[in-house]
N, C-alpha and C positions, 0 to 999 in steps of 0.2 A: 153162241150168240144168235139170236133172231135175225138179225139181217146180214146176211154174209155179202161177199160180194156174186158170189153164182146167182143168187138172187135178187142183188144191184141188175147183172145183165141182163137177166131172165124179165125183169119188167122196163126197163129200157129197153128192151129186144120187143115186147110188145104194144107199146104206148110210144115209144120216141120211132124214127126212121130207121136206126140201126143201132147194136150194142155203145156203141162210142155214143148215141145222141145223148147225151147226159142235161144238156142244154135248155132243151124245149120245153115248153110251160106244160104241152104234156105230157112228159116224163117224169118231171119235176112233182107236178100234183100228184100222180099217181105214186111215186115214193113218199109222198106226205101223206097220203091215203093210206098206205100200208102202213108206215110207223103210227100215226093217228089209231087205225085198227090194233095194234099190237099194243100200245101204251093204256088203251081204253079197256082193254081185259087185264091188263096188271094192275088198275086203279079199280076195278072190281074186288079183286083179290086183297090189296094193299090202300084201303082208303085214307089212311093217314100218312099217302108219300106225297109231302106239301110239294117236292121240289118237282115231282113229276107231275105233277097235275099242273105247275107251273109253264111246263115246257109241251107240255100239251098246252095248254094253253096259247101259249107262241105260235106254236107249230098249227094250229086250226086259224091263226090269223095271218101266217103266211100265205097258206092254200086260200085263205080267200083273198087276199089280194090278187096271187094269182091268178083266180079263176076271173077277180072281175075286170082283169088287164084283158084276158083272152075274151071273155067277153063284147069288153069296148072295142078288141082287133078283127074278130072273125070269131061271129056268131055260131055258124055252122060246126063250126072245130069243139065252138065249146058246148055245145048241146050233144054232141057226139062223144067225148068228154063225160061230160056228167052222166050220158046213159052208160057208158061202157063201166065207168068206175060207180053205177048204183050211188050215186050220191042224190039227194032230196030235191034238186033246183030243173 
């Protein structure tokens, strides 16, 4: 499987406060960024899996809402955010 859990901690352990911070918007984005990452090279490979391009699809309108919650909360966090995870904004 692509995302195990050693790899759950491993990016909660770098983006959240500590391995348990599962919580935090930047945790959270950055596990939507990796699966987002991983789903988008299987739809390269696999262009006729409707149900995943589906759930990609979900899944890029979840991270943005939350990125524009964090936004609205505290700018700094999310411009820090967006550089560490290479995202476009």
């Amino acid at each position: 499987m692509y995302l195990d859990s050693a790899k759950k901690v491993e990016i909660f352990e770098k983006y959240g406060e500590n391995a348990q911070d599962t919580g935090s918007v930047e945790s959270q984005v950055a596990l939507f960024t990796y699966r987002i990452q991983h789903l988008t090279e299987h739809l390269k490979q696999n262009h006729k899996d409707f149900g995943t391009a589906r759930a990609l699809t979900k899944m890029v309108g979840r991270r943005r809402k939350l990125l524009k919650y964090l936004y609205n909360k505290d700018i700094t966090r999310y411009r820090a955010l967006i550089k560490a995870l290479g995202l476009r904004k």
